[in-house]
Biopython code that builds the backbone (N, CA, C, O; Angstrom):
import numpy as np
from Bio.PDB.StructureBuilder import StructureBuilder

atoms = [
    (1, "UNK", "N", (80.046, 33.884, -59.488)),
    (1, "UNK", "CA", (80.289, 32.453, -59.603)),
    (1, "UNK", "C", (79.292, 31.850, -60.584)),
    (1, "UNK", "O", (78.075, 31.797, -60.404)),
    (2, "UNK", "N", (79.951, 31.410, -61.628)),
    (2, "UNK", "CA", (79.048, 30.813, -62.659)),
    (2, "UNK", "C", (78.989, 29.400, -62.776)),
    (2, "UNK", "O", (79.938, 28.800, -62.270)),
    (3, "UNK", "N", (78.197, 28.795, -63.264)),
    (3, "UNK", "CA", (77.960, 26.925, -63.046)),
    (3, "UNK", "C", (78.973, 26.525, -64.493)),
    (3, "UNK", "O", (78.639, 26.590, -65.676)),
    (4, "UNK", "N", (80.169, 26.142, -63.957)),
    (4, "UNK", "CA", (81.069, 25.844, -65.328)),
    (4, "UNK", "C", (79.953, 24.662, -66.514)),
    (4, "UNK", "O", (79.027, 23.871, -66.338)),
    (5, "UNK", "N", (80.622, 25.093, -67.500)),
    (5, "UNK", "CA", (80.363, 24.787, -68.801)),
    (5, "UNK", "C", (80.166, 22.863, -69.049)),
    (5, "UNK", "O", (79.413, 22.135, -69.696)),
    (6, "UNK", "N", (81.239, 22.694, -68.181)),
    (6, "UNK", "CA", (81.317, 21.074, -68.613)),
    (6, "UNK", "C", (81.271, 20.309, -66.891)),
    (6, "UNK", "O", (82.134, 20.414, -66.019)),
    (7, "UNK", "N", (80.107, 19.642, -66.838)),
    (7, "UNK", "CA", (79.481, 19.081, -64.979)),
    (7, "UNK", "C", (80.996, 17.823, -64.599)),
    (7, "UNK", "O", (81.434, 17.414, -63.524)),
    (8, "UNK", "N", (81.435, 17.532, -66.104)),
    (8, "UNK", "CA", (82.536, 16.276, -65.572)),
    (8, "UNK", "C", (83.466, 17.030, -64.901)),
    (8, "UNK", "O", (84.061, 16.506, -63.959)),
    (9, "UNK", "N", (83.760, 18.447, -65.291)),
    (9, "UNK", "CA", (85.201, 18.526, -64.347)),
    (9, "UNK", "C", (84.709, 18.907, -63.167)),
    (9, "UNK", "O", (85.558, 19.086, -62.294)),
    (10, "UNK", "N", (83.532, 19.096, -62.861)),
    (10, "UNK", "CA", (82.746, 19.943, -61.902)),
    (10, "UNK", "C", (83.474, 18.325, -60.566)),
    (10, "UNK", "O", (84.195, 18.284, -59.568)),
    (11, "UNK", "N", (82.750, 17.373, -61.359)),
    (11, "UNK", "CA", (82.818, 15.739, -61.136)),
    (11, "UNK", "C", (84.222, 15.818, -60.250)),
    (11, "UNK", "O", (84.409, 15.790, -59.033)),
    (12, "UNK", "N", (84.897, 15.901, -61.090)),
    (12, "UNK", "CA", (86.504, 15.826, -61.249)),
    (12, "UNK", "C", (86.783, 16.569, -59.659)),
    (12, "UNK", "O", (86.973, 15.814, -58.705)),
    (13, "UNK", "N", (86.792, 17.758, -59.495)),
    (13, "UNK", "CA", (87.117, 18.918, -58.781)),
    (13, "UNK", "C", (86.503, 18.464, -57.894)),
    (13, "UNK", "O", (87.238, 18.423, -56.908)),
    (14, "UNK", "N", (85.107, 17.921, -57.588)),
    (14, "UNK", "CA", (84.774, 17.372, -56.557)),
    (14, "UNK", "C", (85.462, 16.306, -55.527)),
    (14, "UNK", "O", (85.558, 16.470, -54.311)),
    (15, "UNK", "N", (86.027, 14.915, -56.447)),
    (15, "UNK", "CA", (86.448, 13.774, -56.053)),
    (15, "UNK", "C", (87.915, 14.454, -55.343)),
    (15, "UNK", "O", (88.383, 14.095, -54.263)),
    (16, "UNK", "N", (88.508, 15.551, -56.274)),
    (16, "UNK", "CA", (90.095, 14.967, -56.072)),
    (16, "UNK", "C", (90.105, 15.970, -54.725)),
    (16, "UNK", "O", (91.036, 15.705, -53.964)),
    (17, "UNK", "N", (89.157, 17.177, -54.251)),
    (17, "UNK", "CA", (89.301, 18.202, -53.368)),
    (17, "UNK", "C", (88.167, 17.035, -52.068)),
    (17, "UNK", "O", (87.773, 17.350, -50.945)),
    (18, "UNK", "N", (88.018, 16.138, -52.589)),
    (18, "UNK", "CA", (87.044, 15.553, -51.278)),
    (18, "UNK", "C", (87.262, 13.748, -50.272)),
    (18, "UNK", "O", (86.859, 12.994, -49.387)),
    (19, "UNK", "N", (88.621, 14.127, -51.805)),
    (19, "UNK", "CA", (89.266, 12.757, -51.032)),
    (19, "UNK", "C", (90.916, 13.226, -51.360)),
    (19, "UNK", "O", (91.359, 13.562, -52.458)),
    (20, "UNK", "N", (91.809, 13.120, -49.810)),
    (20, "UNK", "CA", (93.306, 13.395, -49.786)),
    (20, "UNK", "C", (93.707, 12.808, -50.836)),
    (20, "UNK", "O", (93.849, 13.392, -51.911)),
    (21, "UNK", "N", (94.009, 11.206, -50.587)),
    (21, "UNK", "CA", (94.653, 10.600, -51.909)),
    (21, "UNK", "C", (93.878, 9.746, -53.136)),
    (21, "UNK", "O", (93.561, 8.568, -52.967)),
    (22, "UNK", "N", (93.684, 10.263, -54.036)),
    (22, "UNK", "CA", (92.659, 9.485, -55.284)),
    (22, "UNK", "C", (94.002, 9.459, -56.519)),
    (22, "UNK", "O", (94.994, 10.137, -56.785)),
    (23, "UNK", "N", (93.335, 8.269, -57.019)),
    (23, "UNK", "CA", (94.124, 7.620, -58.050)),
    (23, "UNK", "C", (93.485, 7.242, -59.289)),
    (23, "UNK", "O", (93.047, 6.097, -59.396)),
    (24, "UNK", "N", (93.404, 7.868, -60.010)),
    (24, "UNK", "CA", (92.681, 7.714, -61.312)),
    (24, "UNK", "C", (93.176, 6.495, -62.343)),
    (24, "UNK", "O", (93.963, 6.864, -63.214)),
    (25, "UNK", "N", (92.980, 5.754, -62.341)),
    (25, "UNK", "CA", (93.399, 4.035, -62.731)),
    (25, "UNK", "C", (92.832, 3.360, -63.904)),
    (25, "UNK", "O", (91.627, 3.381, -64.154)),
    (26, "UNK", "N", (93.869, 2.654, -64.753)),
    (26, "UNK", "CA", (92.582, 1.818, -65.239)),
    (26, "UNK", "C", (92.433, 0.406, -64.483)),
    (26, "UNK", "O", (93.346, -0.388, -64.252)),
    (27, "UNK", "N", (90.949, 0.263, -64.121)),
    (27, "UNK", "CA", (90.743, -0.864, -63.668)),
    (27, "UNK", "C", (90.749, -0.367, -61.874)),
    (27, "UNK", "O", (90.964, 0.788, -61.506)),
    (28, "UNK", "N", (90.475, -1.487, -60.980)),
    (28, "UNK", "CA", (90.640, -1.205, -59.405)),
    (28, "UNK", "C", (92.149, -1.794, -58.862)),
    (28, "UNK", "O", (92.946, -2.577, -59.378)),
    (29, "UNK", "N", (92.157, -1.127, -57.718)),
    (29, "UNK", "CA", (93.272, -2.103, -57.442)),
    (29, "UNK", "C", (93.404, -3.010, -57.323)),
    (29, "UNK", "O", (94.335, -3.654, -57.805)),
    (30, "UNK", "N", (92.497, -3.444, -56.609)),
    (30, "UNK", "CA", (92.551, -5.437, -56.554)),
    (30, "UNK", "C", (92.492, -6.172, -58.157)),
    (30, "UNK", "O", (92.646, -7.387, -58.276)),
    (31, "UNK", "N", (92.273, -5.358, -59.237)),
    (31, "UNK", "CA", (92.413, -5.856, -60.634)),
    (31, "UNK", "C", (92.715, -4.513, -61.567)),
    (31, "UNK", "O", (91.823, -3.933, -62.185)),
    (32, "UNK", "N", (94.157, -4.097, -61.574)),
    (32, "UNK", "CA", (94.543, -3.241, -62.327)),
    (32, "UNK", "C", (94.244, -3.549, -64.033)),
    (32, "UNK", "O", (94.245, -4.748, -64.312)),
    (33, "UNK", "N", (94.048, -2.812, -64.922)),
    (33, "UNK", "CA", (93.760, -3.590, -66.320)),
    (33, "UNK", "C", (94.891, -3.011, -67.060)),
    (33, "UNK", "O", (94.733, -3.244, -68.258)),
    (34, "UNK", "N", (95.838, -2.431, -66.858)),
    (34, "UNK", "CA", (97.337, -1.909, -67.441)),
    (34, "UNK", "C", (98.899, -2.209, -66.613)),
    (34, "UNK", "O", (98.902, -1.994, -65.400)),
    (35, "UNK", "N", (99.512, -2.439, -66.921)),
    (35, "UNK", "CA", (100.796, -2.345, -66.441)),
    (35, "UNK", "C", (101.347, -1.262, -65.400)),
    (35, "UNK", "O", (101.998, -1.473, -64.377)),
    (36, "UNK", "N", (100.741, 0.438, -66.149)),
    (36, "UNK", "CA", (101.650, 1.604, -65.611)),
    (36, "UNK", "C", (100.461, 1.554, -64.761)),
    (36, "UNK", "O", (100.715, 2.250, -63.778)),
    (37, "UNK", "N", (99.200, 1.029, -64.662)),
    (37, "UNK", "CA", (98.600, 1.088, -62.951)),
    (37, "UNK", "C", (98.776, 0.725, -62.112)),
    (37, "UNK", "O", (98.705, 1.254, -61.003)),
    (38, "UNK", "N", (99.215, -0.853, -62.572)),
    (38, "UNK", "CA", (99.374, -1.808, -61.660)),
    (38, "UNK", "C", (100.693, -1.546, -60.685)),
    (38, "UNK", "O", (100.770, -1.755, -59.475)),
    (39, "UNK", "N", (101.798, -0.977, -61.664)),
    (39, "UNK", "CA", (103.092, -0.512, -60.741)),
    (39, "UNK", "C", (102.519, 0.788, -59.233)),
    (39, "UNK", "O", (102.801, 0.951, -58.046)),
    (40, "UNK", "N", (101.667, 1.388, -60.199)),
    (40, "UNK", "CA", (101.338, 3.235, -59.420)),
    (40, "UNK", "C", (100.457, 2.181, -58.031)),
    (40, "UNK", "O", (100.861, 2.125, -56.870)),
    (41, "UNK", "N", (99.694, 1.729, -58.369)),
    (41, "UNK", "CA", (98.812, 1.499, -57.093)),
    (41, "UNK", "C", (99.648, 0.454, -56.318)),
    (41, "UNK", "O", (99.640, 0.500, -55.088)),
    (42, "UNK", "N", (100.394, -0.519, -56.995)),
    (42, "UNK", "CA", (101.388, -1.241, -56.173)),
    (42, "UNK", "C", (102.121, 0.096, -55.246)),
    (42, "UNK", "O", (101.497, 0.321, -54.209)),
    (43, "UNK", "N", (102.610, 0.459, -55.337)),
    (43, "UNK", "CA", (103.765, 1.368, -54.724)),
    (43, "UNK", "C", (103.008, 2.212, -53.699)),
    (43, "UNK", "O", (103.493, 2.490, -52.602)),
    (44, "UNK", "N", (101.239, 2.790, -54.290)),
    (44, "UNK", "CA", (100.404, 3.285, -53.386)),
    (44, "UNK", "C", (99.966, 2.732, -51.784)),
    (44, "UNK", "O", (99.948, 3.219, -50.654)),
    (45, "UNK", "N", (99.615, 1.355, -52.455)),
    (45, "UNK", "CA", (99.442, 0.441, -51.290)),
    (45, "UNK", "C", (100.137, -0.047, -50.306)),
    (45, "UNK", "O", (99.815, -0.468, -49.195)),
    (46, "UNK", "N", (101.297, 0.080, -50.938)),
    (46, "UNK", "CA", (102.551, -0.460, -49.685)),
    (46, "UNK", "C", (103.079, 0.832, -49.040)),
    (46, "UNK", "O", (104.012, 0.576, -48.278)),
    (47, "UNK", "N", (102.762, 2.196, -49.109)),
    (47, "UNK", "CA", (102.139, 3.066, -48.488)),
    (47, "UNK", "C", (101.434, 3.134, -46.673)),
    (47, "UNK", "O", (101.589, 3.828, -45.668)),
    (48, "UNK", "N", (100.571, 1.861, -47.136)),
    (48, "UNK", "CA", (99.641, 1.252, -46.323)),
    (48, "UNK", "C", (98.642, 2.703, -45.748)),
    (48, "UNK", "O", (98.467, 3.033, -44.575)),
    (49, "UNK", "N", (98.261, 3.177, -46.615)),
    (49, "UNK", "CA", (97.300, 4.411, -45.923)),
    (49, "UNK", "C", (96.098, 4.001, -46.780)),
    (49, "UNK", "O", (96.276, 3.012, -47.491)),
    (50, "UNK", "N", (94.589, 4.759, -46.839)),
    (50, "UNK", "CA", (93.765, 3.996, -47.385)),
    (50, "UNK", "C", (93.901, 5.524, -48.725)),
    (50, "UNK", "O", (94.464, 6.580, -48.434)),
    (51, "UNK", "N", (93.537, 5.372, -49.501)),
    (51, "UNK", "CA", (93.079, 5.619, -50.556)),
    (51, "UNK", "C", (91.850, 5.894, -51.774)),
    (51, "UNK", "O", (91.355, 4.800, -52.044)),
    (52, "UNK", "N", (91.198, 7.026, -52.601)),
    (52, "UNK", "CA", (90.183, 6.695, -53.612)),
    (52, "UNK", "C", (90.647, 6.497, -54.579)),
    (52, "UNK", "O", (91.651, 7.021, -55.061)),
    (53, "UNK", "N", (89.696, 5.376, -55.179)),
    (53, "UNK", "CA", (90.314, 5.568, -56.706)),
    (53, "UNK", "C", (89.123, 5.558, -57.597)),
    (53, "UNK", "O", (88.024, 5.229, -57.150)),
    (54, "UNK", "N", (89.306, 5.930, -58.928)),
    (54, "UNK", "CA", (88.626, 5.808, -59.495)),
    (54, "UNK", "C", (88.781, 5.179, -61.000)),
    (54, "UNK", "O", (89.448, 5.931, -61.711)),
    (55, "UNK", "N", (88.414, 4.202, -61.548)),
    (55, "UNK", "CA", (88.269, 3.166, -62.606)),
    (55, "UNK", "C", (87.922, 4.365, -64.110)),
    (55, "UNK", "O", (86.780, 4.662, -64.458)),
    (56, "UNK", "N", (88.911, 4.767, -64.642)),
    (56, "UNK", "CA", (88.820, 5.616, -65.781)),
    (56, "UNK", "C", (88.209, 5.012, -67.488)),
    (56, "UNK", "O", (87.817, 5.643, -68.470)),
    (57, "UNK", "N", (88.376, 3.445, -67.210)),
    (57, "UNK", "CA", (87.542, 2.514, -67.906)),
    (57, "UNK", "C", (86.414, 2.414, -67.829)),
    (57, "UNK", "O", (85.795, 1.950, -68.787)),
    (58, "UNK", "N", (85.733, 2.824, -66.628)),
    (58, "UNK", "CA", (84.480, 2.185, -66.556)),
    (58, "UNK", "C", (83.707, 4.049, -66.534)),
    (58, "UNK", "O", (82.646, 4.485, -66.982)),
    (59, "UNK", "N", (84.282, 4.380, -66.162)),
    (59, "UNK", "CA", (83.954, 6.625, -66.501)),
    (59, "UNK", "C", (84.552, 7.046, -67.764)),
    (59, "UNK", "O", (85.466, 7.853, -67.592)),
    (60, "UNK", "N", (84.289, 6.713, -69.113)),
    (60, "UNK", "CA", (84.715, 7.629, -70.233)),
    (60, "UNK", "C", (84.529, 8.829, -69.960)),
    (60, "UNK", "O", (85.526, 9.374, -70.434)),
    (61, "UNK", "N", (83.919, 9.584, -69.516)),
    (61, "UNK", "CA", (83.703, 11.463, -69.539)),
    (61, "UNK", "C", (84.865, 11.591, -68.262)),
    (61, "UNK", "O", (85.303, 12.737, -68.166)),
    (62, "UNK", "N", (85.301, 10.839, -67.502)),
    (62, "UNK", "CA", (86.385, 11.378, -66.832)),
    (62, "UNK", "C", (87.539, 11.292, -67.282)),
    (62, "UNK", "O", (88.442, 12.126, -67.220)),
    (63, "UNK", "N", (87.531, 9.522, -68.094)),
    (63, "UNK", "CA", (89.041, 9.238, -68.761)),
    (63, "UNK", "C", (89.372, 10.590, -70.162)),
    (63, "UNK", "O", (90.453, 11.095, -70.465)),
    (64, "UNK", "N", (88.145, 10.819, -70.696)),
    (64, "UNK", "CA", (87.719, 11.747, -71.352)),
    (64, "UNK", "C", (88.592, 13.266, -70.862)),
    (64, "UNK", "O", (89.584, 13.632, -71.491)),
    (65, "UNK", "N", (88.087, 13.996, -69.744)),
    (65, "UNK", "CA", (88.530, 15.096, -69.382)),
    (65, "UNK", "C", (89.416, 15.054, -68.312)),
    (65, "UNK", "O", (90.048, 16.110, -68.282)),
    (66, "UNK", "N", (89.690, 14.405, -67.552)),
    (66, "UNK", "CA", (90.745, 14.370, -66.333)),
    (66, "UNK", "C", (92.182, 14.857, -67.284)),
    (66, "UNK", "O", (92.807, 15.689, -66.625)),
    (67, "UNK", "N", (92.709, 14.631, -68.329)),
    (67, "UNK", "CA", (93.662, 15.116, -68.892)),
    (67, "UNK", "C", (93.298, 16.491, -68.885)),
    (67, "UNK", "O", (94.315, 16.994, -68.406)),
    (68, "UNK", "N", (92.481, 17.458, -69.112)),
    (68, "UNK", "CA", (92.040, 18.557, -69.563)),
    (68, "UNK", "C", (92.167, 19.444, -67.929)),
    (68, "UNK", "O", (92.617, 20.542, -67.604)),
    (69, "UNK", "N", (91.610, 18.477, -67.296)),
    (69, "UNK", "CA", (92.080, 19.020, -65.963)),
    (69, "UNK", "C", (93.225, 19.308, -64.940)),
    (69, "UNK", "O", (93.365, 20.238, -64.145)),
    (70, "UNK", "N", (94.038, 18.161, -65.226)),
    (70, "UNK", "CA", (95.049, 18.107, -64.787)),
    (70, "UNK", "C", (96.640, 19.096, -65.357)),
    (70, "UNK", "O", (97.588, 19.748, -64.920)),
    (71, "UNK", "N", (95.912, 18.505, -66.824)),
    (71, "UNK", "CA", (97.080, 18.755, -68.547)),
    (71, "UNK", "C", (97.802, 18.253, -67.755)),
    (71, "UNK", "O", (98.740, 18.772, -67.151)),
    (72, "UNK", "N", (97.240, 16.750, -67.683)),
    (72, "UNK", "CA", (98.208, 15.306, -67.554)),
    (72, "UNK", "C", (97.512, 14.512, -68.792)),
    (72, "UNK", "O", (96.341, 14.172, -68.622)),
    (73, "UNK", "N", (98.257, 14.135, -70.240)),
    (73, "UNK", "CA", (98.005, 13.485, -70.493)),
    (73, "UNK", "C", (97.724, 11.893, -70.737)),
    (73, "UNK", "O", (97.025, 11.315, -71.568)),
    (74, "UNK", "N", (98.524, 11.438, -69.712)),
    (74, "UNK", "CA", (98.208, 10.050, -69.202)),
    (74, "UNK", "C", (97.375, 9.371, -68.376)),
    (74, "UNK", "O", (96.540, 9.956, -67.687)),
    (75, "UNK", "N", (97.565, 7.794, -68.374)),
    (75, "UNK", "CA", (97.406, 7.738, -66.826)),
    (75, "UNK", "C", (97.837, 6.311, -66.494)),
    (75, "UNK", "O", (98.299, 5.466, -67.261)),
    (76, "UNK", "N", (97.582, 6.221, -65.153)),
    (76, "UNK", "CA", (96.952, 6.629, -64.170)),
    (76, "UNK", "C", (97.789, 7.986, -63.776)),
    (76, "UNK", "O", (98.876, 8.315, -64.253)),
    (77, "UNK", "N", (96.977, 8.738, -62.733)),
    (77, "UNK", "CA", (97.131, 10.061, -62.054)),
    (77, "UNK", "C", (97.317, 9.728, -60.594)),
    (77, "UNK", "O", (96.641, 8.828, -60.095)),
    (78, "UNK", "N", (97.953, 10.216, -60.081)),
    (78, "UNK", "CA", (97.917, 10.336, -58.578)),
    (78, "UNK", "C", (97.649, 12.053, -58.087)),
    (78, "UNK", "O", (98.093, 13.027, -58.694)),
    (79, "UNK", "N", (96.928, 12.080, -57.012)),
    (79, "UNK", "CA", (96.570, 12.867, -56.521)),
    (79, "UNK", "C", (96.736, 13.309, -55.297)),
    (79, "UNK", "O", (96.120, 12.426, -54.699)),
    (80, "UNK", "N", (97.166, 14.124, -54.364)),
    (80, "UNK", "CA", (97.297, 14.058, -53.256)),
    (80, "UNK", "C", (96.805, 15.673, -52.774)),
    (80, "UNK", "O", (97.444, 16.585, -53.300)),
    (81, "UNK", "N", (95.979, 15.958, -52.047)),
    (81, "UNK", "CA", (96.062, 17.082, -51.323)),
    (81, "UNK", "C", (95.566, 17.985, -52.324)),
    (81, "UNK", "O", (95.891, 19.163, -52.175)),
    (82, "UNK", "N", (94.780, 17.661, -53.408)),
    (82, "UNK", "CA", (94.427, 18.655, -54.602)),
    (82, "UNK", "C", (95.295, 18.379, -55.610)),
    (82, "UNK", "O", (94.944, 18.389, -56.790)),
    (83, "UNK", "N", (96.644, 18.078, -55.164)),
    (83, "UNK", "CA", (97.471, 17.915, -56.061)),
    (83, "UNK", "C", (98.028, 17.652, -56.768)),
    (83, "UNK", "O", (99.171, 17.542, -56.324)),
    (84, "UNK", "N", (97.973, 17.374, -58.045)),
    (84, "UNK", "CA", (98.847, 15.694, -59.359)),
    (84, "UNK", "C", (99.956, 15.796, -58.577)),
    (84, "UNK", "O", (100.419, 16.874, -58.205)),
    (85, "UNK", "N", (100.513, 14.469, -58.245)),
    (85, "UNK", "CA", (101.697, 14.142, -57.781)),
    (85, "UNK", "C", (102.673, 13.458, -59.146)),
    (85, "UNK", "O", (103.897, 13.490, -59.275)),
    (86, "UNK", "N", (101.707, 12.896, -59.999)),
    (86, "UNK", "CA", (101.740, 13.039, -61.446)),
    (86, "UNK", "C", (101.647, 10.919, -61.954)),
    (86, "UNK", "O", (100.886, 10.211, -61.295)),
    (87, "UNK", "N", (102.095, 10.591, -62.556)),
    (87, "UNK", "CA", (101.571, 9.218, -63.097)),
    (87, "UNK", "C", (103.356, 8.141, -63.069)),
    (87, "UNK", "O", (104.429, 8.579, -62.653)),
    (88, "UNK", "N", (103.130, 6.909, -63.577)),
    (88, "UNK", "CA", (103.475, 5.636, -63.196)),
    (88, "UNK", "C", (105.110, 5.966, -62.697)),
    (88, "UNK", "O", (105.536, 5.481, -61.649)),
    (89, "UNK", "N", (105.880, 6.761, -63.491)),
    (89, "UNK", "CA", (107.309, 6.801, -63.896)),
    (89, "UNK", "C", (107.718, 7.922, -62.021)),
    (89, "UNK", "O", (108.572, 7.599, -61.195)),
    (90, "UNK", "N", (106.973, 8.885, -61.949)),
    (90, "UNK", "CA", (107.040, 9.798, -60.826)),
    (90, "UNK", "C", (106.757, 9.118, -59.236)),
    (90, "UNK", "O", (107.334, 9.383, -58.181)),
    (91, "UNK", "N", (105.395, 7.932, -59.571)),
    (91, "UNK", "CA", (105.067, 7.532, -58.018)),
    (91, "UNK", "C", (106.232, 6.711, -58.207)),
    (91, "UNK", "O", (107.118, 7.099, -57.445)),
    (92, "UNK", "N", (106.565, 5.815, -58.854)),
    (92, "UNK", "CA", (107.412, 4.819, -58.601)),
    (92, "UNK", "C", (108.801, 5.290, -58.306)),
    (92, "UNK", "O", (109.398, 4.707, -57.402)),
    (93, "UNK", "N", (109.456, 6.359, -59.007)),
    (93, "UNK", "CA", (110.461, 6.685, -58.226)),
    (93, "UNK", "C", (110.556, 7.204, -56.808)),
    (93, "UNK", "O", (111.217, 6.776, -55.862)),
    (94, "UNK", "N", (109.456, 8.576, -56.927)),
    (94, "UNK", "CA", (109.156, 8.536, -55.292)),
    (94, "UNK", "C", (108.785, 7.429, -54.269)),
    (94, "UNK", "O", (109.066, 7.597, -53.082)),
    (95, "UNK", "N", (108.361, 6.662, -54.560)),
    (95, "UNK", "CA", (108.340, 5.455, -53.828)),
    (95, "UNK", "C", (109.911, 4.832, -53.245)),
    (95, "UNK", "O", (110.353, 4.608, -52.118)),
    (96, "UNK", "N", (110.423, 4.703, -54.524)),
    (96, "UNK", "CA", (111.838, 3.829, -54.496)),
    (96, "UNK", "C", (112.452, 4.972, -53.542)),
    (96, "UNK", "O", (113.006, 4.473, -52.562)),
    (97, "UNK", "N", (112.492, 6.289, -53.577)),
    (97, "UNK", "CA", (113.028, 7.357, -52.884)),
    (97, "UNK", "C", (112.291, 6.951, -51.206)),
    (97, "UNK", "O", (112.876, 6.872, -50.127)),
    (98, "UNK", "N", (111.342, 6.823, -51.411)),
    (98, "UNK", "CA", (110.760, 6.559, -49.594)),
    (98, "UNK", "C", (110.072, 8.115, -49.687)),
    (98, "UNK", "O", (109.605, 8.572, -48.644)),
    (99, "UNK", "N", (110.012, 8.839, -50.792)),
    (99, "UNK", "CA", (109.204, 10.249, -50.772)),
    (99, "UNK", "C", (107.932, 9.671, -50.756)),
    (99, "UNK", "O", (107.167, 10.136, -49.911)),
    (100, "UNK", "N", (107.503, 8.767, -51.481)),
    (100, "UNK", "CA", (105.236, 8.406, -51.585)),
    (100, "UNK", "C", (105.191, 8.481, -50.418)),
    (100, "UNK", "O", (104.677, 9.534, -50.039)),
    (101, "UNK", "N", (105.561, 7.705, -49.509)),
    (101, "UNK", "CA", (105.286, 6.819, -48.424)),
    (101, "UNK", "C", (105.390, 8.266, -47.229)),
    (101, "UNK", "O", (104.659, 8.141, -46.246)),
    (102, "UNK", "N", (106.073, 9.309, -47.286)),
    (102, "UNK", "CA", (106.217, 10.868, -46.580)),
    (102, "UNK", "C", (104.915, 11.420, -46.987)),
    (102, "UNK", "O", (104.166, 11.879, -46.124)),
    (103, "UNK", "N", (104.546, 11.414, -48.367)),
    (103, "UNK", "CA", (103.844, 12.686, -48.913)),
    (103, "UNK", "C", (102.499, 11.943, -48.647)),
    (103, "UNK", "O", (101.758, 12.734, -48.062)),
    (104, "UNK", "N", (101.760, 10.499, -48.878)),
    (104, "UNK", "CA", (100.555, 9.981, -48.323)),
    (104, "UNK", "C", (100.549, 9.827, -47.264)),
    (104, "UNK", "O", (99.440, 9.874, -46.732)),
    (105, "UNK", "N", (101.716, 9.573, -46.412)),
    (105, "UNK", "CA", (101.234, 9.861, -44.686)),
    (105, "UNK", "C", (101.222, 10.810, -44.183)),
    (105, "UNK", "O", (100.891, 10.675, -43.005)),
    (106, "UNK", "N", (101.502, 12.186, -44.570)),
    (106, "UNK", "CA", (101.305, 13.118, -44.195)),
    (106, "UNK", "C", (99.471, 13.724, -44.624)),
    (106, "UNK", "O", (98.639, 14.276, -43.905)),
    (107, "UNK", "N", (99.420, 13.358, -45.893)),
    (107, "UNK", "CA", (97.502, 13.821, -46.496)),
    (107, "UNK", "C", (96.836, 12.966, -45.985)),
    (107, "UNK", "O", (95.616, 13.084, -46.107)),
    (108, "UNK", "N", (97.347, 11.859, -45.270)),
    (108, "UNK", "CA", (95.914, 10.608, -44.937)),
    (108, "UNK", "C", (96.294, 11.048, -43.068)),
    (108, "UNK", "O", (95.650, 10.403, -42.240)),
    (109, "UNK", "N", (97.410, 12.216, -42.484)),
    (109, "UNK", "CA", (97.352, 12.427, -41.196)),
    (109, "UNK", "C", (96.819, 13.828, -40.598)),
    (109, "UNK", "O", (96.607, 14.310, -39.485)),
    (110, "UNK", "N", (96.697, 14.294, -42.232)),
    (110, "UNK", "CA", (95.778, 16.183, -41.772)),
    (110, "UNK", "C", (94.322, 15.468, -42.502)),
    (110, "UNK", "O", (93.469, 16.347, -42.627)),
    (111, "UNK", "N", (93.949, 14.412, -42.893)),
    (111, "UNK", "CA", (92.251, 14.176, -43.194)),
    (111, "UNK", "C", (92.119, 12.849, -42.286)),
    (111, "UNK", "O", (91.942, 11.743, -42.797)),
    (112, "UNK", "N", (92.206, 13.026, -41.093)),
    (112, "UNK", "CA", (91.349, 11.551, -40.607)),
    (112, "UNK", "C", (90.237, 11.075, -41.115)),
    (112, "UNK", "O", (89.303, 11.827, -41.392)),
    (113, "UNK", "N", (90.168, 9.285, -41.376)),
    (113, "UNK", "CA", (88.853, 9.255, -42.017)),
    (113, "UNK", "C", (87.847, 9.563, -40.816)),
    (113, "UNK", "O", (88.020, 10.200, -39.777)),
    (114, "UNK", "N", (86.417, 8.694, -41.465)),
    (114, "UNK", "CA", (85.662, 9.868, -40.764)),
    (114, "UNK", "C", (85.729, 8.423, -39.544)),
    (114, "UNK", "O", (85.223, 8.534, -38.427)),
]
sb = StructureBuilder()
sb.init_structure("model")
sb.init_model(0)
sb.init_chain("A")
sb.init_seg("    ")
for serial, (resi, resn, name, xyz) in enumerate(atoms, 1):
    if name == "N":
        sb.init_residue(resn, " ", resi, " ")
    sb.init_atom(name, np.array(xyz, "f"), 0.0, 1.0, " ", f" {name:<3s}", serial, name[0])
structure = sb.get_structure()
């Protein structure tokens, strides 16, 4: 086991394996600073489960490499369970499907908070 090369994805690998659902955003939710966030975390929230996110504006070395990690080149990202669930066009249909609202209550019901 070697200490990878670059500490941001180290960063990265940390957040998304230490919180069920994280959302890589620009801006917070209570003040999205793009359109395709503002839809993703809208659709997150009415969810009603709690959520991390993280402000990719205010972290260049993540807005930076989170594509590199994911090989998602957009964003925002959704995350669930380790997993890209993937960005604005995907939550929102799963949403409209009633799939978000299955797949975050199921990761926010195998991680109770603490």
């Amino acid at each position: 086991m070697s200490e990878s090369a670059n500490p941001v994805l180290d960063q990265i690998k940390e957040q998304i394996e230490g919180n069920p659902i994280i959302i890589y955003m620009k801006g917070s939710p209570n003040a999205p600073q793009c359109g395709f966030s503002a839809r993703t975390v809208q659709a997150l929230m009415a969810c009603g489960e709690r959520f991390a996110y993280v402000d990719v504006l205010s972290n260049p070395d993540i807005r930076q490499n989170l594509p590199l990690y994911g090989n998602w080149p957009t964003f925002p990202q959704l995350w669930v369970n380790g997993e890209l669930i993937g960005g604005c066009d995907i939550v929102t249909e799963m949403y409209e499907k009633g799939e978000l609202k299955t797949v975050v209550s199921e990761a926010a019901a195998s991680n109770p908070a603490e």
